[in-house]
VEXDREN-2710 file (C-alpha; in Angstrom, 1 decimal):
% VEXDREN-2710
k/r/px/py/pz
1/UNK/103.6/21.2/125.4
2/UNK/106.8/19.3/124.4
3/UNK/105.6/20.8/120.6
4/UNK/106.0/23.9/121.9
5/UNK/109.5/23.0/123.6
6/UNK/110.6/22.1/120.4
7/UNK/109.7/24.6/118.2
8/UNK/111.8/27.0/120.5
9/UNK/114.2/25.1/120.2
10/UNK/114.0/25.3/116.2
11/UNK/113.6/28.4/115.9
12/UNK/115.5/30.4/118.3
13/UNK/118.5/30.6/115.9
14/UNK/117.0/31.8/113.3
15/UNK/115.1/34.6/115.4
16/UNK/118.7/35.5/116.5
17/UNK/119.6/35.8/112.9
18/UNK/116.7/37.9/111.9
19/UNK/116.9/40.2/115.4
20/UNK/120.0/40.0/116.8
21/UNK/119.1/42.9/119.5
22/UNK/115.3/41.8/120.6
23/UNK/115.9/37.8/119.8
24/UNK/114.4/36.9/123.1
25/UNK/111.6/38.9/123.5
26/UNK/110.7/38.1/119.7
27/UNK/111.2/34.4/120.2
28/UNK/108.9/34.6/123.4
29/UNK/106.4/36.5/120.9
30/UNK/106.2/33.9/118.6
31/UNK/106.3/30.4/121.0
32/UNK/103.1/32.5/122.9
33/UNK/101.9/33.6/119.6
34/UNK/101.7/30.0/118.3
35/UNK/100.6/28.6/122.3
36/UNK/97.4/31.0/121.5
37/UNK/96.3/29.0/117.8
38/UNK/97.4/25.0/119.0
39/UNK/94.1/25.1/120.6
40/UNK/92.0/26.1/117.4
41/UNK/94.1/24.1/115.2
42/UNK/94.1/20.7/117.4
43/UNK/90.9/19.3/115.2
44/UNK/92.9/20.3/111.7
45/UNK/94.7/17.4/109.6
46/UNK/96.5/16.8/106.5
47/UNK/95.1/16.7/103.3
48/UNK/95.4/14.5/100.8
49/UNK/99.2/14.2/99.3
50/UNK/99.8/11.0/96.5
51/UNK/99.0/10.4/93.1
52/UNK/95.4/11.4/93.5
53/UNK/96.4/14.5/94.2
54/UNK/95.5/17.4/92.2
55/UNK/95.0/20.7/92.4
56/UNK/92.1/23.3/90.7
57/UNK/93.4/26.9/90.4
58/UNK/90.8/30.0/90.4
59/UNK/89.2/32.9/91.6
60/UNK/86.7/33.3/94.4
61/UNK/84.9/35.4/91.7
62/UNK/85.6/33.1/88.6
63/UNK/81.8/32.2/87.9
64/UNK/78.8/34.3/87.9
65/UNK/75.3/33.7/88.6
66/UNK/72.5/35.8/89.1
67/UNK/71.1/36.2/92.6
68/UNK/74.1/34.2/93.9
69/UNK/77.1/34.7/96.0
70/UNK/80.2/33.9/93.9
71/UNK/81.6/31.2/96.3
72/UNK/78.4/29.9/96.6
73/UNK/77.9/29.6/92.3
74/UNK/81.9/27.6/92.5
75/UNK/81.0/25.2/94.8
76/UNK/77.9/24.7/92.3
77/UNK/80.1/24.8/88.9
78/UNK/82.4/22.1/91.2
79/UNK/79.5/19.7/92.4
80/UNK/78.0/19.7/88.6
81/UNK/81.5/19.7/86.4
82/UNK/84.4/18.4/88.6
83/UNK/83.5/16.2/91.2
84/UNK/86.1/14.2/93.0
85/UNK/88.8/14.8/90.0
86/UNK/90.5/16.7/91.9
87/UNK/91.0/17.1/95.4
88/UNK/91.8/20.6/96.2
89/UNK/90.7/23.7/95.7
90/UNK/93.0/26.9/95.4
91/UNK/90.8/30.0/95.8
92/UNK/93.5/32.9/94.4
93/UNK/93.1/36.3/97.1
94/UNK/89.5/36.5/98.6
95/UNK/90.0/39.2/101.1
96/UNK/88.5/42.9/100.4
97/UNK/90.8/44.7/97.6
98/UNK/91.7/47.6/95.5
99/UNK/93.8/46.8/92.6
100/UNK/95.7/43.4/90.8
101/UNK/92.4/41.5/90.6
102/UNK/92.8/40.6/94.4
103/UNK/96.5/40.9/95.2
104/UNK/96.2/44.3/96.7
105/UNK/94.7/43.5/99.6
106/UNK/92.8/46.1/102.1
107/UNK/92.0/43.5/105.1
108/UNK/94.1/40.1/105.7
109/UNK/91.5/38.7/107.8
110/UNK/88.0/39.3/106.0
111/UNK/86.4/37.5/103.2
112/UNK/85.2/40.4/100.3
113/UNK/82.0/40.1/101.0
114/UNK/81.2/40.6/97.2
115/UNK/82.1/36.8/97.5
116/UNK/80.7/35.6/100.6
117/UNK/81.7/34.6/103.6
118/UNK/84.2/32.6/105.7
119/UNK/80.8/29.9/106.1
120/UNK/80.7/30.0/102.3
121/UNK/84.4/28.9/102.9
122/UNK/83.6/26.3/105.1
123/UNK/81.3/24.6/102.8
124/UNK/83.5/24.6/100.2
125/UNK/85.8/22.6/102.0
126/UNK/83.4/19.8/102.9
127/UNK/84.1/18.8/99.6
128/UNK/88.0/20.1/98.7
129/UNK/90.9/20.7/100.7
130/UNK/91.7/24.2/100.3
131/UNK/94.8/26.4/99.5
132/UNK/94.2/29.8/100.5
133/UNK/96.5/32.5/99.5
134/UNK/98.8/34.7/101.3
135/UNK/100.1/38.2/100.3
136/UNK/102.6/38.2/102.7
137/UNK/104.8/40.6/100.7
138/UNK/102.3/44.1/100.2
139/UNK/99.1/45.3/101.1
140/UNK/96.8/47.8/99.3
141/UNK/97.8/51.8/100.0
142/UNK/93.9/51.2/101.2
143/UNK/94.6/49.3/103.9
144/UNK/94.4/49.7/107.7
145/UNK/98.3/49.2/108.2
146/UNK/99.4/51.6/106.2
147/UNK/96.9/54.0/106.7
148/UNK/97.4/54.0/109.9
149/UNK/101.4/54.2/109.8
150/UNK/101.0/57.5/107.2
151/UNK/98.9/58.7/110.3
152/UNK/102.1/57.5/112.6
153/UNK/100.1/55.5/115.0
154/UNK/102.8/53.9/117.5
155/UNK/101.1/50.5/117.2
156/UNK/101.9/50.5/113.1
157/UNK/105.7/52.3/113.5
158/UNK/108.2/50.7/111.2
159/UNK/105.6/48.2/109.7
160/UNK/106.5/50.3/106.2
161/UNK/109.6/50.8/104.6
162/UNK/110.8/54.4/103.9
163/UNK/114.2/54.4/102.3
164/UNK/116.8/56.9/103.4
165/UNK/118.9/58.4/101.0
166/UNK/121.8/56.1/101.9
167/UNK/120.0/52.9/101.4
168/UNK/121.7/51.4/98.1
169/UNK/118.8/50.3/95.1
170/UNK/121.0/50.0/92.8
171/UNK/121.4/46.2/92.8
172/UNK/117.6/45.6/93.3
173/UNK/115.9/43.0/91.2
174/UNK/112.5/44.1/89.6
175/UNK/109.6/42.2/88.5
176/UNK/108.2/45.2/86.9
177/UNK/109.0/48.8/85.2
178/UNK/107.0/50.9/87.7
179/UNK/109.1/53.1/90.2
180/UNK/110.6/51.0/93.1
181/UNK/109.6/54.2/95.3
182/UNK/106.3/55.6/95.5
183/UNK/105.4/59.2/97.5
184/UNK/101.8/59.0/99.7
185/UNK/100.6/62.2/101.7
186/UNK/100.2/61.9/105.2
187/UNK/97.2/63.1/107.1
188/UNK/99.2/66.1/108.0
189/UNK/100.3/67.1/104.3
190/UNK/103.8/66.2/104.9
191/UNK/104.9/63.7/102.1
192/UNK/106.7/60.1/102.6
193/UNK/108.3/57.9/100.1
194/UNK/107.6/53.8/100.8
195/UNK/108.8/50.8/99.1
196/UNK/106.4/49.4/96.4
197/UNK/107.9/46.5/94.1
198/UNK/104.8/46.1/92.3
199/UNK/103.2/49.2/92.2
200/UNK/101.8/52.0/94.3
201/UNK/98.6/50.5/95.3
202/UNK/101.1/47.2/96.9
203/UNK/103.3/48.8/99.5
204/UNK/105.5/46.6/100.8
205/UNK/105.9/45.8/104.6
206/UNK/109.0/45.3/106.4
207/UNK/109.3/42.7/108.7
208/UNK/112.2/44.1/109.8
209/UNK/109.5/45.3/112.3
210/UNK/109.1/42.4/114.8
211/UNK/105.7/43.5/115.0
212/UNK/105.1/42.8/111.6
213/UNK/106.5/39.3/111.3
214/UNK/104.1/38.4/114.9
215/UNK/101.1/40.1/112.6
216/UNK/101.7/37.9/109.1
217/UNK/102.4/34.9/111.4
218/UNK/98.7/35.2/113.0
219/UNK/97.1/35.9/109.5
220/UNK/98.9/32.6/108.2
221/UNK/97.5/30.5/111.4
222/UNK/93.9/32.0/110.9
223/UNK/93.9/30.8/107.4
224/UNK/94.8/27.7/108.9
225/UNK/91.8/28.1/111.2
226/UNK/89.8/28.6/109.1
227/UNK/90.7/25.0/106.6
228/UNK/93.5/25.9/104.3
229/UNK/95.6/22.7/104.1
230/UNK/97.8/24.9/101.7
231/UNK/98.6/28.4/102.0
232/UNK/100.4/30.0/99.0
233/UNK/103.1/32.4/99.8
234/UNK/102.7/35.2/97.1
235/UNK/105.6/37.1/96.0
236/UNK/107.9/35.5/99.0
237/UNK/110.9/36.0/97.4
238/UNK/110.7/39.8/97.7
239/UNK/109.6/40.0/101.4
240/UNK/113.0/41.1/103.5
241/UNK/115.3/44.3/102.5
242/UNK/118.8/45.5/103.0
243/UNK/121.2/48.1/101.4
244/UNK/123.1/47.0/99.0
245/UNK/121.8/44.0/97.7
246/UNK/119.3/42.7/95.6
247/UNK/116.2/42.5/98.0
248/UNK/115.0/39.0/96.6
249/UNK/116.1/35.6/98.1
250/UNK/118.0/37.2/101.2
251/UNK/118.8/34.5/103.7
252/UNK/116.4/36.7/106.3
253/UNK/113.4/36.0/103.5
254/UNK/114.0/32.1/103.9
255/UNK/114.6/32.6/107.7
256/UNK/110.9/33.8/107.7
257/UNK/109.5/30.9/105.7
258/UNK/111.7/28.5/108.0
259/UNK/110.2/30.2/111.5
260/UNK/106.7/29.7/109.6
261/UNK/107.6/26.2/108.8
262/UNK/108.2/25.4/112.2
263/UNK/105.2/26.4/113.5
264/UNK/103.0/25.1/111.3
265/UNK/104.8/21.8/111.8
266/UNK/103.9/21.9/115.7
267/UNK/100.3/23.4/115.9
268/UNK/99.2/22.4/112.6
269/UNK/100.8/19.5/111.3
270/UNK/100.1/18.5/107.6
271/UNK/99.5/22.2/106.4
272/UNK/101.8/22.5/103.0
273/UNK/103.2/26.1/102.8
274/UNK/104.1/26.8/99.0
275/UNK/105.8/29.5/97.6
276/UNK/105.8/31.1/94.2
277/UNK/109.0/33.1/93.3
278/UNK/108.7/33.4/89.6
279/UNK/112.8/33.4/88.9
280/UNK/115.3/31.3/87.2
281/UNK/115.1/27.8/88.7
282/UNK/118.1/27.9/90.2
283/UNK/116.8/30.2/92.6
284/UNK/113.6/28.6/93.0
285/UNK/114.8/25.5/94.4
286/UNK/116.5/27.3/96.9
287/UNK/113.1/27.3/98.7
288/UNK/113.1/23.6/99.7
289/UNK/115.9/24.3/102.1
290/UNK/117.0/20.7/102.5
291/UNK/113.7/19.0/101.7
292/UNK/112.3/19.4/105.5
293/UNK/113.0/22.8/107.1
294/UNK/111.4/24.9/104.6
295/UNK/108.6/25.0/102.0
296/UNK/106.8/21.7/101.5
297/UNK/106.5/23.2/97.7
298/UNK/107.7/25.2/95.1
299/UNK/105.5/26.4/92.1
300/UNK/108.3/24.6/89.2
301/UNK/108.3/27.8/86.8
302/UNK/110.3/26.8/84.3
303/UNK/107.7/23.9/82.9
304/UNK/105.2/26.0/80.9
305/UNK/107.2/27.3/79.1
306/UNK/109.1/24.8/78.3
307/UNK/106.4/22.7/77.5
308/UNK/105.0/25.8/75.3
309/UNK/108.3/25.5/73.5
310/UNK/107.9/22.2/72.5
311/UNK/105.0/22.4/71.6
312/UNK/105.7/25.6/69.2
313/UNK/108.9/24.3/68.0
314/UNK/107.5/20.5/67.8
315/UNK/110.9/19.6/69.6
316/UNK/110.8/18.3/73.3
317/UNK/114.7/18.4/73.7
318/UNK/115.1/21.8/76.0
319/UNK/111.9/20.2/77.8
320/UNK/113.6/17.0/78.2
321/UNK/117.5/17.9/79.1
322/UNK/116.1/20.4/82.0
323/UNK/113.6/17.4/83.3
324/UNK/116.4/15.1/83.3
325/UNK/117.7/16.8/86.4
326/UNK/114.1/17.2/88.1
327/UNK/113.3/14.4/90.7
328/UNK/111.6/13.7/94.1
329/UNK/112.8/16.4/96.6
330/UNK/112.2/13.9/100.0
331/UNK/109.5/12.5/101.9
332/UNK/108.4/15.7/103.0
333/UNK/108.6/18.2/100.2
334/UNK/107.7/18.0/96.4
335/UNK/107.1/20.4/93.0
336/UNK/103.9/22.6/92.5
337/UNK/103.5/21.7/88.8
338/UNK/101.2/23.8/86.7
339/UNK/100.7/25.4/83.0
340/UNK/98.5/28.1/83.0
341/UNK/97.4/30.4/85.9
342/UNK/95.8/33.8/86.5
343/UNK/99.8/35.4/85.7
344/UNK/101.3/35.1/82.6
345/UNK/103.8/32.3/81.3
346/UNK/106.9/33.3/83.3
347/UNK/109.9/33.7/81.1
348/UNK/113.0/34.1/83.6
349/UNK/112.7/30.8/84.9
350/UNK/114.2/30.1/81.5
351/UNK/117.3/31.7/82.3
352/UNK/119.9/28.9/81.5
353/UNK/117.4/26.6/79.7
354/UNK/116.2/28.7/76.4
355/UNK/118.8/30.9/74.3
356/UNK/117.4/34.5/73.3
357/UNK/116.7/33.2/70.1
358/UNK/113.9/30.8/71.7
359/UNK/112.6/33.1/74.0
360/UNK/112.0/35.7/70.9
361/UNK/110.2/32.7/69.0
362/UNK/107.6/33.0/71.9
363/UNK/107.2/36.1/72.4
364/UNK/106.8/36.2/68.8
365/UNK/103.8/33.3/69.3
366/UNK/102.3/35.4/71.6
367/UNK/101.5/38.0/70.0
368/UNK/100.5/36.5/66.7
369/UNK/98.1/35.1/68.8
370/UNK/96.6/38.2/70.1
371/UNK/98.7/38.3/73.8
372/UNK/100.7/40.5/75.2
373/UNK/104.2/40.9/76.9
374/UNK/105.1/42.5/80.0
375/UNK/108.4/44.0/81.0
376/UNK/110.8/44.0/83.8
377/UNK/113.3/46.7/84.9
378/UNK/116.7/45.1/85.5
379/UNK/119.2/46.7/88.1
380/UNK/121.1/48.6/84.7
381/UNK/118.0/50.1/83.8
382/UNK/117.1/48.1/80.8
383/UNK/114.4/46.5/80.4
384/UNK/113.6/42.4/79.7
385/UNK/110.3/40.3/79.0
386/UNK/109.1/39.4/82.2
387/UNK/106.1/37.5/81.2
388/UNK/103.5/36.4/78.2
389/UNK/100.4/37.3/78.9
390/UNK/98.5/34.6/76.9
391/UNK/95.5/31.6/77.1
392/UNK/97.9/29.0/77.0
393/UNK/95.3/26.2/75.3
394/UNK/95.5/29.4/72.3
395/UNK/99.0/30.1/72.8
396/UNK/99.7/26.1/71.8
397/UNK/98.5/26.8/68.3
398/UNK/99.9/27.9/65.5
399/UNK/97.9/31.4/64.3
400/UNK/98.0/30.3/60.5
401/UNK/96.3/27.0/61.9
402/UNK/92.3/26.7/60.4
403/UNK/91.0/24.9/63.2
404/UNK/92.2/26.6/66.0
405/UNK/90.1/25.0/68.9
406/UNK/90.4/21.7/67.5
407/UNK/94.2/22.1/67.5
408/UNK/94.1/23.5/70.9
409/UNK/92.2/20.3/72.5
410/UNK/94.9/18.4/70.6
411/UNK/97.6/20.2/71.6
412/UNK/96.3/20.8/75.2
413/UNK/95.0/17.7/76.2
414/UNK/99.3/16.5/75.1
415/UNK/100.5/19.2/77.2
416/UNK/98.7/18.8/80.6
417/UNK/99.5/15.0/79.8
418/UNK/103.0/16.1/80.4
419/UNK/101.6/18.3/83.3
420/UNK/100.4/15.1/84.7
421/UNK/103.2/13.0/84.3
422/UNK/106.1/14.4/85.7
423/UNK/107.0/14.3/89.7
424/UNK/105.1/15.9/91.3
425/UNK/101.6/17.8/92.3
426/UNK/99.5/19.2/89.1
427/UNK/97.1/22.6/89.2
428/UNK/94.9/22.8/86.2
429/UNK/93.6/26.5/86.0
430/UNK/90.1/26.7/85.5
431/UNK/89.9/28.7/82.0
432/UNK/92.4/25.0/80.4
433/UNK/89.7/23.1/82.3
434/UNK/86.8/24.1/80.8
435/UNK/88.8/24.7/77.5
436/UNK/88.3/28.8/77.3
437/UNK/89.9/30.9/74.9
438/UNK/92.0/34.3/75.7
439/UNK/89.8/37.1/76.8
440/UNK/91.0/40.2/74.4
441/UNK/88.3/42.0/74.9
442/UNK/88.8/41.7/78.5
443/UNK/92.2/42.6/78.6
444/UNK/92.0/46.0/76.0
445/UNK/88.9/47.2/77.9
446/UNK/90.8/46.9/81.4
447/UNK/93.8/47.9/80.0
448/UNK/95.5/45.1/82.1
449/UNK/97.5/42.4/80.4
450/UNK/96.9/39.6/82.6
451/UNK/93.4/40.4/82.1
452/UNK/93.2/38.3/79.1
453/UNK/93.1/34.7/81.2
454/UNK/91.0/35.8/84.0
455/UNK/87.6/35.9/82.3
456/UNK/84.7/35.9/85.0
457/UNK/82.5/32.9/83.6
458/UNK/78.4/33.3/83.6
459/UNK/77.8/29.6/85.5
460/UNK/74.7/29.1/83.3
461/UNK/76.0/30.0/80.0
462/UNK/79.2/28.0/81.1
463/UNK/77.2/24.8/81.0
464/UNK/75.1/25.6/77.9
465/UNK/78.4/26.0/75.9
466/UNK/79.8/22.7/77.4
467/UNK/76.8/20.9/75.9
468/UNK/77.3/22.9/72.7
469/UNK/81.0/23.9/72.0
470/UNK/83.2/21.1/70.6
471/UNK/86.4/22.8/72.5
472/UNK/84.6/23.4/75.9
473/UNK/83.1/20.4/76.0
474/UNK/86.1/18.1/74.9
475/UNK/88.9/19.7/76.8
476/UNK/86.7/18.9/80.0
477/UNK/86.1/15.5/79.7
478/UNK/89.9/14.6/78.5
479/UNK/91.1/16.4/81.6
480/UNK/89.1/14.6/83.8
481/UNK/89.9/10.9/82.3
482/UNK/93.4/12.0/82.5
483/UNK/93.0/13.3/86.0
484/UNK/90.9/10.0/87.0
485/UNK/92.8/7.1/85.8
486/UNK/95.8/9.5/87.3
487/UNK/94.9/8.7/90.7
488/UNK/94.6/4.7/90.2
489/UNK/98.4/5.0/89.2
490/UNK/100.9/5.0/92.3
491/UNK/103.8/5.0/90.0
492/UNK/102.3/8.9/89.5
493/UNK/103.0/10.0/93.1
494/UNK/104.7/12.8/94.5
495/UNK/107.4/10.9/95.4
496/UNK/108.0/8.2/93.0
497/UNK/111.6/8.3/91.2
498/UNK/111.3/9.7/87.8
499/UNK/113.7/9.4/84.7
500/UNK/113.7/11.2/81.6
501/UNK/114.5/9.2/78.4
502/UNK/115.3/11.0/75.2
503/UNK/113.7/8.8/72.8
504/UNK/113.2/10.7/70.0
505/UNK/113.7/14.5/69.9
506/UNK/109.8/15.1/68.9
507/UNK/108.5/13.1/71.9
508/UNK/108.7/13.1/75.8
509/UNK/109.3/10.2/77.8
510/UNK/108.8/10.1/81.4
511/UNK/109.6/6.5/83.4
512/UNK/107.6/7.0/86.7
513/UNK/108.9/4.4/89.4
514/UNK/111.2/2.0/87.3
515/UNK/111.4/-1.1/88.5
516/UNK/108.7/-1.1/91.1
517/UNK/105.0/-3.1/90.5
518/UNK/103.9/0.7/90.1
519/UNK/106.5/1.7/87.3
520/UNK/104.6/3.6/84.6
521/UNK/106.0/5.0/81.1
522/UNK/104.0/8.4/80.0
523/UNK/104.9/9.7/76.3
524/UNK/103.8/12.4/74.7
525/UNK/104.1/13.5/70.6
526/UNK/104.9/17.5/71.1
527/UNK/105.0/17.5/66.8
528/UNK/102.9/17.3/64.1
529/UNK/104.1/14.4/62.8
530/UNK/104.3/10.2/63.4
531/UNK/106.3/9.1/66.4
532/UNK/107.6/5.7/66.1
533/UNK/108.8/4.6/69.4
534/UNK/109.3/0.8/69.2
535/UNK/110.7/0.3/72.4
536/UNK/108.1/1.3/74.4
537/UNK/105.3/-1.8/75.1
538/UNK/103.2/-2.5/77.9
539/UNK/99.2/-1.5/78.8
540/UNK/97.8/1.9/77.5
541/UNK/96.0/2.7/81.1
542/UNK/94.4/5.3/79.1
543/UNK/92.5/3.3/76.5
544/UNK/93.1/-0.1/78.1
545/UNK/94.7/-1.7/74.6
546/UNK/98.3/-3.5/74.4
547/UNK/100.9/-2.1/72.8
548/UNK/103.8/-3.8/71.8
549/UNK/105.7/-0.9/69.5
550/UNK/104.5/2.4/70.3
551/UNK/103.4/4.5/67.8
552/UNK/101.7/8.3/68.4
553/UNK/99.9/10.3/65.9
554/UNK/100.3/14.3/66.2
555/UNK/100.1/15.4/69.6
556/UNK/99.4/11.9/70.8
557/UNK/100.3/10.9/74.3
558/UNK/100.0/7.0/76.2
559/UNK/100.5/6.1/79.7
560/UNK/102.1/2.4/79.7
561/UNK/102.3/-0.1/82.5
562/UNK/104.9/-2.7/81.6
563/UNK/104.0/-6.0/80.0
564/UNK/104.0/-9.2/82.0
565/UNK/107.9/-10.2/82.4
END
């Protein structure tokens, strides 16, 4: 297969890199690895990818319904409450797990059947496209690899990594306070320390192993066989190892995603792979490579909170300098835009963007609010926030406020206008979707931070309360307007220029494809007060009225097509 020719071809150096003593036999590994799926994968195509384009994150398990399979219930809460508003569907870990709400996972290749099946899968996606997650970078103490490699079975040697006492830590980069090292017993009673970066139910592998990169390649082609147009790269950034350095972004970690790239790009053309390395953005957009070699997108980190800051300082002007350098990445890559997920709001990605003194002022809103912070260990020892652990519709509003969820349909409905606006692909989480609150209760009875926006939803009550509850019921129906006269806009595609004007400090402009037919001005009131904008004219797409002087009320947001020259 010429396909096959080339992806040799593309490859082979960076096999060479990442084994310079077994490059062949690895590279023959991997062209016959990839020979085996093109078969499988011939009938897959690419998804959807313009301004129609959007993306609804949740869980497998996110609604309940008694008697029902949890897959089964979602594709009902979809076909009732969504509909074609958005296009695809990404189902956060659904494999058999022990810990993380998913993420430590037990079996790669099995659905938990607690959720259903891969058929329940395949139904879903006669309606979505799907993303389909990948923990790439750990896998449960549980599992079958590692339990087998503390039993030293040949097939599973060096899939784990055991540090020596001359392998240098001491410039490793932490996402969390938990020991780096963790000590498991061996069926023998000997004792063995392996690497865990986010705890000791995730061990980390080590691809250092050839054997282990040839296993993650197949689980990330049977995801593809089995419909996931997307596949989301958890924790990428962490994946390779070496002495003496910091164990996050190593040039052998973008290597891997480049080999992966490859493939995909011959047997499976049209498959997005998108990573989410929750770092300074700097680093972040490192994972483009040049726009065609490498991941088709990155998660962009540093907008929620950004867009959290404006909203809590009613000031859009760190929002606005940092977007002024965001545009389209190429005809083949773009940004993975989102506010809220099942983590927390990421604070390094403000590293360079916010001064202490405006990270503290959110922290400071999250827990007023009721949320929590989560911690870090840096290579020194000390420790920095890592994340807020928050709702974000709730963490929008000011505590002393005395109508909360009105203020946080206001506020939210103006901040996923932003979300919607900029260039890009949007994920709406399900909890900002269907306008839920932060789970407290939730998080103090698990003990688990992040518990507090991962609330498992009963599917009937769910649409009781939408019929009932002012907030539920409101925050659904402005997403999907926004999200439906989104994809009747071209200017709002991937790909389509963008330039940030800084009209006034309390507002954020956006000029989608200037000087096309498509060009398209969204602007968006992140204060309390009037916005006068008199510059701005043209068609409200929103509400269909002419506007020859903009002016927004609190929180207030327009989408403007030009008026006739």
């Amino acid at each position: 297969m010429p396909e096959l020719d080339r992806l040799r071809e593309r490859i082979a150096p960076l096999v060479a890199m990442l084994y310079p003593g077994d490059a062949t036999a690895v590279l023959d590994d991997l062209v016959r690895l990839a020979a085996r799926w093109a078969e499988p994968l011939a009938t897959t195509g690419p998804a959807r990818w313009d301004e129609g384009t959007a993306y609804l994150i949740t869980y497998g398990g996110s609604f309940h319904r008694e008697g029902e399979v949890p897959l089964q219930t979602l594709a009902g809460i979809l076909r009732a409450h969504v509909g074609d508003v958005v296009t695809d569907v990404h189902l956060l870990p659904i494999y058999p797990w022990t810990s993380d709400d998913g993420f430590g996972v037990t079996d790669h290749r099995q659905v938990d059947p607690s959720l259903g099946t891969w058929d329940d899968i395949a139904q879903l996606r006669q309606d979505y496209a799907l993303a389909l997650d990948f923990v790439a970078n750990h896998v449960s103490s549980s599992s079958t690899w590692f339990r087998r490699w503390l039993d030293r079975d040949p097939r599973y040697a060096g899939y784990f990594l055991e540090p020596g006492p001359d392998f240098d830590v001491s410039h490793v980069v932490r996402p969390r306070t938990t020991p780096l090292l963790h000590t498991y017993e061996r069926p023998d009673g000997t004792q063995v320390r392996a690497w865990t970066t986010f705890g000791d139910d995730q061990v980390d592998v080590d691809p250092r192993t050839p054997a282990v990169l040839l296993d993650l390649t197949d689980v990330l082609l049977g995801y593809v066989s089995r419909g996931a147009t997307t596949v989301r790269l958890d924790a990428i950034g962490y994946l390779w190892k070496e002495s003496g350095t910091s164990c996050i972004h190593l040039p052998q970690t973008h290597a891997v995603i480049r080999i992966w790239r490859a493939i995909v790009d011959a047997v499976a053309p049209g498959t997005r792979l998108l990573t989410e390395t929750n770092v300074p953005h700097a680093d972040n957009i490192t994972y483009f490579g040049d726009g065609s070699d490498e991941a088709h997108m990155v998660y962009q980190f540093a907008l929620p909170p950004l867009v959290l800051h404006a909203f809590v300082t009613g000031r859009a002007g760190a929002l606005t300098r940092w977007a002024s350098g965001i545009g389209p990445v190429g005809p083949a890559a773009t940004w993975f835009n989102f506010l809220a997920s099942h983590d927390g709001i990421g604070l390094r990605p403000t590293v360079g963007l916010l001064s202490d003194a405006d990270r503290d002022l959110l922290v400071e809103r999250t827990r007023a609010r009721g949320g929590r912070v989560s911690m870090a260990r840096r290579p020194d020892g000390t420790e920095g926030v890592y994340e807020l652990n928050t709702n974000f519709l709730d963490a929008l509003v000011d505590p002393a406020d005395p109508d909360p969820d009105a203020s946080a349909v206001v506020r939210g409905l103006a901040a996923h206008a932003i979300l919607l606006s900029v260039v890009g692909v949007p994920a709406v989480y399900y909890h900002s979707l269907f306008g839920s609150g932060q789970d407290e209760q939730g998080m103090q009875h698990s003990g688990i931070a992040r518990r507090i926006n991962r609330q498992v939803l009963d599917a009937d009550l769910l649409a009781a309360e939408l019929a009932e509850i002012p907030r539920r019921a409101r925050m659904l129906a402005g997403l999907r307007h926004l999200l439906s006269v989104r994809r009747t806009q071209p200017g709002f595609s991937p790909f389509a220029d963008q330039t940030v004007e800084a009209l006034d400090e309390r507002a954020f402009v956006v000029r989608r494809a200037a000087g096309t037919v498509h060009e398209i001005v969204a602007a968006i009131n992140v204060s309390d007060e009037v916005v006068e904008l008199p510059s701005l004219a043209g068609t409200d797409v929103l509400t269909g009225e002419t506007v020859t002087a903009l002016r927004l009320p609190p929180h207030g947001y327009a989408w403007l097509t030009p008026p006739p020259a």
